[in-house]
N, CA, C and O of each residue as an XYZ file, in Angstrom:
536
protein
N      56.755    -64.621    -23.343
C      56.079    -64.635    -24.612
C      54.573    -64.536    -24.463
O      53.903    -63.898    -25.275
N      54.107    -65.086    -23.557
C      52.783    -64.653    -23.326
C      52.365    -63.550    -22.981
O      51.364    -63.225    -23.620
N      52.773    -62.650    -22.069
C      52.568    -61.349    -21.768
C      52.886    -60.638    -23.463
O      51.993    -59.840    -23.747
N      53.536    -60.727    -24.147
C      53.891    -59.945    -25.474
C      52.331    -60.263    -26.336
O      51.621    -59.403    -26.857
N      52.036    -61.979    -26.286
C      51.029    -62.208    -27.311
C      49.722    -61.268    -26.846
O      48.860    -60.934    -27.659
N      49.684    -60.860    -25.340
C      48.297    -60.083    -25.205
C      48.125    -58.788    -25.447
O      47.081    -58.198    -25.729
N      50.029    -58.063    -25.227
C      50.179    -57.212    -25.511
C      49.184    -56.813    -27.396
O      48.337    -55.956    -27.646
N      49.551    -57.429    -27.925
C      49.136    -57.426    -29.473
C      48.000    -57.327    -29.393
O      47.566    -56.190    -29.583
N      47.277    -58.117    -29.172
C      45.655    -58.302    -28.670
C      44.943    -56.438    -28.563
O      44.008    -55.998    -29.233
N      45.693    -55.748    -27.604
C      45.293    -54.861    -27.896
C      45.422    -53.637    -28.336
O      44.901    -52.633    -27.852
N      46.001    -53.694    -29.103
C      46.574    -53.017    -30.615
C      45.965    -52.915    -31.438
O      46.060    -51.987    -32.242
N      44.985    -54.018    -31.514
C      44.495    -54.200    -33.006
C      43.267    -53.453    -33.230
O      42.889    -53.038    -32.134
N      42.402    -53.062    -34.240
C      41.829    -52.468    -34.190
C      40.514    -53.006    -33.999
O      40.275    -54.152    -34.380
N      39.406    -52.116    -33.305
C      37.974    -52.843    -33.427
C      37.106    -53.030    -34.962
O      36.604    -52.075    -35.555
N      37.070    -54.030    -35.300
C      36.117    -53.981    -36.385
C      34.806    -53.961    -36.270
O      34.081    -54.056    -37.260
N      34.246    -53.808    -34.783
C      32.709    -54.108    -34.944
C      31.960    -52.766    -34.775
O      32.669    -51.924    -34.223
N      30.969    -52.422    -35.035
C      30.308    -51.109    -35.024
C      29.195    -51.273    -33.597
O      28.472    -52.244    -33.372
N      29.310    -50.141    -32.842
C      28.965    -49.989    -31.849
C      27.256    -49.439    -32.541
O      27.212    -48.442    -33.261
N      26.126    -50.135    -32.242
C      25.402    -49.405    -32.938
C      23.958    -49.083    -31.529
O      22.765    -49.039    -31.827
N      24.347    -48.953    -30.482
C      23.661    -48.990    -29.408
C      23.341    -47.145    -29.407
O      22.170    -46.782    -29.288
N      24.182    -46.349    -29.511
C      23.928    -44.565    -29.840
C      23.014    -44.262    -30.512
O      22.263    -43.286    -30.532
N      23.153    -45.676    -31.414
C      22.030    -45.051    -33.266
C      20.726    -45.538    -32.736
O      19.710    -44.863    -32.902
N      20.702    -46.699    -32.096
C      19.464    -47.351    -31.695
C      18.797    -46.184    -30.469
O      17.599    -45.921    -30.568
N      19.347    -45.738    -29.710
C      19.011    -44.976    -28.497
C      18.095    -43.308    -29.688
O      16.909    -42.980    -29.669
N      18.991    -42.812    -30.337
C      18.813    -41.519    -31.697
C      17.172    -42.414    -31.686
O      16.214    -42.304    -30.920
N      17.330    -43.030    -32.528
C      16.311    -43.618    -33.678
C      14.676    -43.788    -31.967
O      13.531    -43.379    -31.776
N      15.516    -44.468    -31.382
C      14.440    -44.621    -30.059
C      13.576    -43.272    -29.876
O      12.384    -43.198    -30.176
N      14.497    -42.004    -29.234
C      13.843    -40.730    -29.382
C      13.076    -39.843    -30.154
O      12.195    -39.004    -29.963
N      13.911    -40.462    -31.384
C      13.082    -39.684    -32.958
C      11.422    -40.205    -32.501
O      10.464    -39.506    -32.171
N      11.524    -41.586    -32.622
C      10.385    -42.302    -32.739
C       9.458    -41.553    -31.662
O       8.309    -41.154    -31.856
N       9.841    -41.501    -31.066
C       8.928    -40.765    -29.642
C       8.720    -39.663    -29.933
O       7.547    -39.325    -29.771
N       9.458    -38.837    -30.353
C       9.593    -37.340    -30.626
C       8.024    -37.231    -31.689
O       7.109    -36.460    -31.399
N       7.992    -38.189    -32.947
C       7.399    -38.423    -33.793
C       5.917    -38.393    -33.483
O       5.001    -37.686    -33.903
N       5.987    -39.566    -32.458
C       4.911    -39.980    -32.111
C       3.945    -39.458    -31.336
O       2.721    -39.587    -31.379
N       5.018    -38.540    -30.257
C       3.784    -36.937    -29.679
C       3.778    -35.867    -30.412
O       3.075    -34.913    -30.078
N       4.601    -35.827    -31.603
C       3.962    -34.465    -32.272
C       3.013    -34.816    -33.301
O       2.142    -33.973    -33.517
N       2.994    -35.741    -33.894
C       1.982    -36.162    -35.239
C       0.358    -35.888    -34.701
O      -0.559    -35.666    -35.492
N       0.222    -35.935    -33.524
C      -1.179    -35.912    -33.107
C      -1.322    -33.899    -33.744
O      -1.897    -33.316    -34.663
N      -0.336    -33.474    -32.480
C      -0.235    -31.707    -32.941
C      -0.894    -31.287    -34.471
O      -1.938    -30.682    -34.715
N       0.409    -31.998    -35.646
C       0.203    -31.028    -36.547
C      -1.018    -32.009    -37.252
O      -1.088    -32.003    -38.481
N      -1.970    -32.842    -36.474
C      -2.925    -33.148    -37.409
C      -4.585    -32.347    -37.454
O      -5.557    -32.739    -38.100
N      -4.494    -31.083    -36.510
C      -5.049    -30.174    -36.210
C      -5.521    -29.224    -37.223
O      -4.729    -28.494    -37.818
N      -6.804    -29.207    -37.443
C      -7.075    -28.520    -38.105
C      -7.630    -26.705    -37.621
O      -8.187    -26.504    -36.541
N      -7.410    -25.820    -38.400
C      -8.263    -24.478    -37.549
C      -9.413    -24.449    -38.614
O      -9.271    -24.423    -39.836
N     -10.857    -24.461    -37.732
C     -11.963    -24.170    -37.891
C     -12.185    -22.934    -38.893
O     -11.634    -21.864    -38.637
N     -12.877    -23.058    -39.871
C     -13.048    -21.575    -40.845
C     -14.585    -21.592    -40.983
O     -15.114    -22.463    -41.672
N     -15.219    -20.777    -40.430
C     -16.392    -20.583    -40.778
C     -16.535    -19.819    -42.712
O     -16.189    -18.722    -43.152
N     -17.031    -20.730    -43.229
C     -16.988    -20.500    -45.082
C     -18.424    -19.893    -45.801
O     -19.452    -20.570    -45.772
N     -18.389    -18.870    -46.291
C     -19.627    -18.291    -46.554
C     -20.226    -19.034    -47.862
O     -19.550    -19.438    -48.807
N     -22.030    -19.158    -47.686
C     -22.190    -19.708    -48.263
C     -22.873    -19.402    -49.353
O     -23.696    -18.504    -49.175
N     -22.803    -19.907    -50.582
C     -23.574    -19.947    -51.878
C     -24.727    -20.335    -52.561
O     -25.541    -21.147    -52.124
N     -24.801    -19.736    -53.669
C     -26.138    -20.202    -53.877
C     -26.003    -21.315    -55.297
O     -25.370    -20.970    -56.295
N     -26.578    -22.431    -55.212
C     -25.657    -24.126    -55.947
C     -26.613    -23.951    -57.108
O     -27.816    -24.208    -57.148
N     -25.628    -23.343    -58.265
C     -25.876    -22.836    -59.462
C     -25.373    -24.314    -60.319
O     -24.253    -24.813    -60.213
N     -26.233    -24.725    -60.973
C     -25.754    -26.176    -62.041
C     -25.017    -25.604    -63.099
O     -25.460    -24.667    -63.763
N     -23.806    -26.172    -63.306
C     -23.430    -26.100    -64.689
C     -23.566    -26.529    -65.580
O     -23.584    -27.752    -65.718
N     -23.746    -25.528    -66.734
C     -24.340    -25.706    -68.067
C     -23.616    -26.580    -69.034
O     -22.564    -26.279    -69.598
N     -24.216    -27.581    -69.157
C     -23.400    -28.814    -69.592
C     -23.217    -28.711    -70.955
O     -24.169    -28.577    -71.723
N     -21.739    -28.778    -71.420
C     -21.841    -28.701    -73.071
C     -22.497    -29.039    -74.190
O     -23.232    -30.026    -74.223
N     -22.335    -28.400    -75.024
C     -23.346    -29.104    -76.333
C     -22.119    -29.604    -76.603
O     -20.928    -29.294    -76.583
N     -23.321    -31.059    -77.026
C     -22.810    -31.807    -77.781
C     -23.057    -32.063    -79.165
O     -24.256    -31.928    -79.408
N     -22.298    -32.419    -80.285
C     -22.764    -33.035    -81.671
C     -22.041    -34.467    -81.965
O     -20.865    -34.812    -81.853
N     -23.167    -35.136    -82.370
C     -22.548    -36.373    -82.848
C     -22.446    -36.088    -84.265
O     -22.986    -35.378    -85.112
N     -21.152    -37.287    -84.117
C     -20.401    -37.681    -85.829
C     -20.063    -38.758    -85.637
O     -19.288    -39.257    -84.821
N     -21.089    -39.419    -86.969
C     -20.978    -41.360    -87.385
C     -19.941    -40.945    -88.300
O     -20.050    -39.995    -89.075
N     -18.806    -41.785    -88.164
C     -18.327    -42.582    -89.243
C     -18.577    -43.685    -89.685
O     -18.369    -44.695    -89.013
N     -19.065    -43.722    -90.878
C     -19.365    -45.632    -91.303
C     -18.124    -46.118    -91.621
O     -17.090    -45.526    -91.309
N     -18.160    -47.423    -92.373
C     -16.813    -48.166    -92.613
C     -17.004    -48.199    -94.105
O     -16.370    -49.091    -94.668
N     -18.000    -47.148    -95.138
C     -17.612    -46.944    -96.136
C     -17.327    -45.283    -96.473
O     -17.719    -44.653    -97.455
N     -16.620    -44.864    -95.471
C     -15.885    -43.404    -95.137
C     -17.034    -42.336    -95.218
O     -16.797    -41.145    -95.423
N     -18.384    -42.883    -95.031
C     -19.533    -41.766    -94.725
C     -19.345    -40.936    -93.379
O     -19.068    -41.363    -92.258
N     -19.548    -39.779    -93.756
C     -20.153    -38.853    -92.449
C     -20.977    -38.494    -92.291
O     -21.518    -37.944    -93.250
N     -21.801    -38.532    -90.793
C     -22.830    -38.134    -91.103
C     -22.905    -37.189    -89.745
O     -22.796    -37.931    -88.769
N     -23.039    -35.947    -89.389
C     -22.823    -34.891    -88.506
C     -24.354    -34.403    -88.080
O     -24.968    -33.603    -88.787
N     -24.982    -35.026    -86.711
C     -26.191    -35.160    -86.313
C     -27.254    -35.201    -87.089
O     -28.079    -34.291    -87.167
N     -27.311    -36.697    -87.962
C     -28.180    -37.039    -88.512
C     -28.014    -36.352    -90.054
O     -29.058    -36.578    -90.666
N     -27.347    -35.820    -90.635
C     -27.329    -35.565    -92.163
C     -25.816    -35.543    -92.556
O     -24.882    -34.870    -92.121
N     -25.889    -36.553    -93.571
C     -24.804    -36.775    -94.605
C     -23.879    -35.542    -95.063
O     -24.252    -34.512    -95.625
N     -22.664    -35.884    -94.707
C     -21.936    -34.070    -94.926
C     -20.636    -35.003    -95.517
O     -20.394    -36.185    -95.275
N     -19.804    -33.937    -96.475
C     -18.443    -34.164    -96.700
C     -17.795    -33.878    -95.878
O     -18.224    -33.512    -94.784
N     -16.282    -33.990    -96.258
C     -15.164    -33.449    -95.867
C     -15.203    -32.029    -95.258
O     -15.177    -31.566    -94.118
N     -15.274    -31.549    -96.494
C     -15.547    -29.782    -96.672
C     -16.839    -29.172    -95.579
O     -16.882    -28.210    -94.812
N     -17.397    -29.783    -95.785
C     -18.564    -29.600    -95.746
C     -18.733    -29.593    -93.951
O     -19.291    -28.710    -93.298
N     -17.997    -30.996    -93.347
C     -18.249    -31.273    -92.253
C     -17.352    -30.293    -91.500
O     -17.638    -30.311    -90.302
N     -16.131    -29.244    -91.861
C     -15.137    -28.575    -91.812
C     -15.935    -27.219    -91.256
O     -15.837    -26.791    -90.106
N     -16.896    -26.525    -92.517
C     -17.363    -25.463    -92.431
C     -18.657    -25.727    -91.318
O     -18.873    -24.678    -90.711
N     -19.478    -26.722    -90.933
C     -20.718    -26.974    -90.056
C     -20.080    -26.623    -88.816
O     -20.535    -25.735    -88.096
N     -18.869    -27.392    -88.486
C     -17.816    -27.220    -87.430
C     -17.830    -26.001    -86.654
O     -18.111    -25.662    -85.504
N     -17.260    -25.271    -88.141
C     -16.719    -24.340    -87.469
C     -18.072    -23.291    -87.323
O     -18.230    -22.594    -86.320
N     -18.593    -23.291    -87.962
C     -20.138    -22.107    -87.813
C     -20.700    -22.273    -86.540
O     -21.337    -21.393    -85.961
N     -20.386    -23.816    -85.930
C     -21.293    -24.171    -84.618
C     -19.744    -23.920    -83.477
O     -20.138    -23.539    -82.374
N     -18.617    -24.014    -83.516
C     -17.628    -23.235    -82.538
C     -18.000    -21.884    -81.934
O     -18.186    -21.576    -80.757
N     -18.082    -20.893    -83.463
C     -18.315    -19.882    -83.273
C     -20.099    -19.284    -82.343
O     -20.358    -18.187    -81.848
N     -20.899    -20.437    -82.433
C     -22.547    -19.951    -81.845
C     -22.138    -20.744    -80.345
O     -22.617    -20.482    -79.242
N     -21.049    -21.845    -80.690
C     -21.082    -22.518    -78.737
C     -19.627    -23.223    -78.610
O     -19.404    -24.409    -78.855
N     -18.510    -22.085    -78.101
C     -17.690    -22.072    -78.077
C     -17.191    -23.318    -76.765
O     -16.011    -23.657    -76.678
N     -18.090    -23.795    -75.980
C     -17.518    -25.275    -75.502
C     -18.420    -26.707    -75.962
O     -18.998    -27.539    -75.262
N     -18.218    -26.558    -77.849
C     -18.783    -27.488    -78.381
C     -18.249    -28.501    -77.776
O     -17.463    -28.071    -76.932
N     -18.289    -29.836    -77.788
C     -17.710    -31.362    -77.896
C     -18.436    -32.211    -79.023
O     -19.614    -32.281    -79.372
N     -17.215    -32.859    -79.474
C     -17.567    -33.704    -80.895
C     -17.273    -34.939    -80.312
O     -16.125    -35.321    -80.087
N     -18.789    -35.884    -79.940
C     -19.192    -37.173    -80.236
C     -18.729    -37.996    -81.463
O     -19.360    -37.956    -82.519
N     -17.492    -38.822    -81.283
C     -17.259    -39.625    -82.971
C     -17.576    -40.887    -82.580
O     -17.080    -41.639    -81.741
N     -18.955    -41.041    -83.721
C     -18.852    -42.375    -83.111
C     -18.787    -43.319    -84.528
O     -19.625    -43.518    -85.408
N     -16.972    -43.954    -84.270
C     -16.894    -44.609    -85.973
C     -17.138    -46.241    -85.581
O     -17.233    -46.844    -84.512
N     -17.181    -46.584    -86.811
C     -17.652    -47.842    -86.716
C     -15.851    -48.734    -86.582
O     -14.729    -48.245    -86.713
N     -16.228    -49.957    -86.320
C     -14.947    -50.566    -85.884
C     -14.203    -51.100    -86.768
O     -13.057    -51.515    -86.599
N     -15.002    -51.112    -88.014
C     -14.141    -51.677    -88.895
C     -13.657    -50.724    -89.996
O     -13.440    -51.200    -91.110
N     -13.424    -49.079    -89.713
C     -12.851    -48.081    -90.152
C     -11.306    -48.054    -89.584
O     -10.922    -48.018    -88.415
N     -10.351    -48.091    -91.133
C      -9.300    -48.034    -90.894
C      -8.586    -46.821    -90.093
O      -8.956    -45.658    -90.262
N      -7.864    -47.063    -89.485
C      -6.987    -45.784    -88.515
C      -6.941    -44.340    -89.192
O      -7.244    -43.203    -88.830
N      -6.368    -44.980    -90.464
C      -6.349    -43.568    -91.372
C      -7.510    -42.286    -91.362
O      -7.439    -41.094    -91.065
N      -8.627    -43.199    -91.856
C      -9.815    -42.288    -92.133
C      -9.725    -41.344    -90.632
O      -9.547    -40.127    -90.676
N      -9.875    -42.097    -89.333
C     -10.565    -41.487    -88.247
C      -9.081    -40.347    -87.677
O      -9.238    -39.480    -86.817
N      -8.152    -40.533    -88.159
C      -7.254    -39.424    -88.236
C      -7.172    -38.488    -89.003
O      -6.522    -37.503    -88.653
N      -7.754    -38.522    -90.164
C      -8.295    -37.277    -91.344
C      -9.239    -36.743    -90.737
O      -9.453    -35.536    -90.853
N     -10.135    -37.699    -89.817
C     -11.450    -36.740    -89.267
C     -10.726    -35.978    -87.740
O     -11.030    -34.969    -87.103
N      -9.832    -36.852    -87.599
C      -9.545    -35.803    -86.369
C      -9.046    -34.311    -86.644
O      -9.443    -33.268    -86.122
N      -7.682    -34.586    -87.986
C      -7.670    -33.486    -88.851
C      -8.030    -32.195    -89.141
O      -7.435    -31.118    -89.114
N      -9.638    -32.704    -89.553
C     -10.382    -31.745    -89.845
C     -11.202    -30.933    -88.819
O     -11.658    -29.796    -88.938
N     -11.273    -31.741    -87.841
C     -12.329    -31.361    -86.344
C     -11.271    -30.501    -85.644
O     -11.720    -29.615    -84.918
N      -9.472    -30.655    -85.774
C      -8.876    -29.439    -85.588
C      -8.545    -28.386    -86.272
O      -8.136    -27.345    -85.757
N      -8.695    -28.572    -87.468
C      -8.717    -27.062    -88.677
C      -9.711    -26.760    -88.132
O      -9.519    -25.653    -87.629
N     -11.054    -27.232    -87.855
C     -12.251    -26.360    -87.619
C     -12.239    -25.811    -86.503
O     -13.341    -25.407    -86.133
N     -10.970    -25.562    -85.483
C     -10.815    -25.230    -83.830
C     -11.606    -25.930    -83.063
O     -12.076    -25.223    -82.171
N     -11.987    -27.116    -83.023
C     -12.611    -27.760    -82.089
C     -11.319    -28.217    -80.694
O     -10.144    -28.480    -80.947
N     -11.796    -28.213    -79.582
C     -10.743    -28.761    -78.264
C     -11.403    -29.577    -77.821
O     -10.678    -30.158    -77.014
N     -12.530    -30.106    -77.821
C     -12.744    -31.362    -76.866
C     -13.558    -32.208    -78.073
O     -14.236    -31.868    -79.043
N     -13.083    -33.634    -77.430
C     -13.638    -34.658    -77.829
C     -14.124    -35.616    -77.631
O     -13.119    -36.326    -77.587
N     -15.010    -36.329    -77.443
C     -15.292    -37.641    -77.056
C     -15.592    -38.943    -78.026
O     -16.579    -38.987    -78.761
N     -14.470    -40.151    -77.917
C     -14.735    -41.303    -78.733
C     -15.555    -42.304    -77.747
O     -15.343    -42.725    -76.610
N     -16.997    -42.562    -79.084
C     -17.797    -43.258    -78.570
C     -17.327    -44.681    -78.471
O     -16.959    -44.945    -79.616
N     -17.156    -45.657    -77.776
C     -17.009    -46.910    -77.367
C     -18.183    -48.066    -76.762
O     -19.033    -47.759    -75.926
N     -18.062    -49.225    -77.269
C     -18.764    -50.373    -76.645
C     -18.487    -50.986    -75.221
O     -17.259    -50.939    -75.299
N     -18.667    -51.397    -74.277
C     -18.315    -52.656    -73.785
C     -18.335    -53.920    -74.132
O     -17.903    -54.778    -73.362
């Protein structure tokens, strides 16, 4: 009976994972890794012709106050709706990378300063800048 019980013994199957192959893989990668990373960190030399350091022409800007009793006022003079619509667009057309400065006051409801955004896109305006405090 004893010779039978060892017999069994090895029959059974291994449950443990041999992981000494993966460790040896992973060993080489690492090495493999570690002398080529120097290689591809090589740069090739380009001699780059050089220019002449022209400033760019910085956009016009226009400011627009909103007060918090729904005034506009579009660099210094009081304009409507309409009004601020057509200035817009007359100054797109003379400096086509206008930017519109809004600078509303804080206690203007959401609404208003979304009618003015509104209108600053009927008039084709694309850039904008909202003036802010710290």
């Amino acid at each position: 009976m004893i010779g039978s019980s060892s017999n069994l013994d090895h029959h059974q199957p291994i449950s443990e994972i041999n992981v000494t192959p993966m460790v040896d893989v992973m060993l080489i990668l690492l090495v493999i890794f570690i002398l080529t990373a120097p290689l591809l960190a090589q740069s090739i030399k380009v001699n780059l012709p050089r220019t002449v350091n022209v400033e760019a022409a910085e956009p016009a800007v226009v400011h627009l106050n909103l007060y918090a009793d729904g005034r506009y006022e579009l660099a210094g003079i009081e304009v409507d709706a309409i009004t601020l619509s057509d200035l817009l667009s007359k100054q797109l057309k003379s400096q086509p990378d206008l930017v519109l400065s809004l600078n509303a006051d804080a206690s203007v409801p959401y609404q208003q300063v979304a009618q003015l955004l509104a209108i600053a896109r009927r008039a084709g305006l694309k850039r904008l800048s909202l003036a802010t405090q710290n």
